[in-house]
N, C-alpha and C positions, 0 to 999 in steps of 0.2 A: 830162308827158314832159320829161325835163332836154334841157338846151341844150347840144350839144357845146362840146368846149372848146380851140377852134383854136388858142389861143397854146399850148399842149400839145402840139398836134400840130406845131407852126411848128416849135416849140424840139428835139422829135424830130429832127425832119427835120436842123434846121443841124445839130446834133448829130452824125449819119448822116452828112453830107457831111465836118464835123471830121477826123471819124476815119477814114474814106477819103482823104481828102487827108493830112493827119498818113501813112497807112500806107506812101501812093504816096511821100510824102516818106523815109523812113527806107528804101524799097526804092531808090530814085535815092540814099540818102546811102552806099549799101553799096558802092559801087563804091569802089577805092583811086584816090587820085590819080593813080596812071599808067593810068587807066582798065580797068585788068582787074578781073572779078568775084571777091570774098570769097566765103567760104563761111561757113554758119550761124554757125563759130567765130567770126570775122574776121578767116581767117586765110587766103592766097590757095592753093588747089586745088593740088595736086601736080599735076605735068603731064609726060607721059612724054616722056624729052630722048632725040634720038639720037646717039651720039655717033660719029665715023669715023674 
């Protein structure tokens, strides 16, 4: 019977966490500096003005 091979599975995992962390970092870097949300483009959402 072969012997699993845990540093494989280890390196999986941090891997897995990398790149959820990396993900959650570029969704928190999405915001613009005056804190409103971008959109896919990077470009901030049209937002309906009223005007009187």
């Amino acid at each position: 019977m072969a012997k699993p091979n845990y540093s494989f599975e280890k390196r999986k995992k941090e891997l897995e966490r990398q790149k959820k962390k990396d993900e959650k970092k570029a969704r928190k870097g999405e915001k613009d500096t005056d804190g409103t949300e971008l959109d896919e483009n990077g470009e901030e959402p049209e937002t309906a003005t009223v005007e009187a």
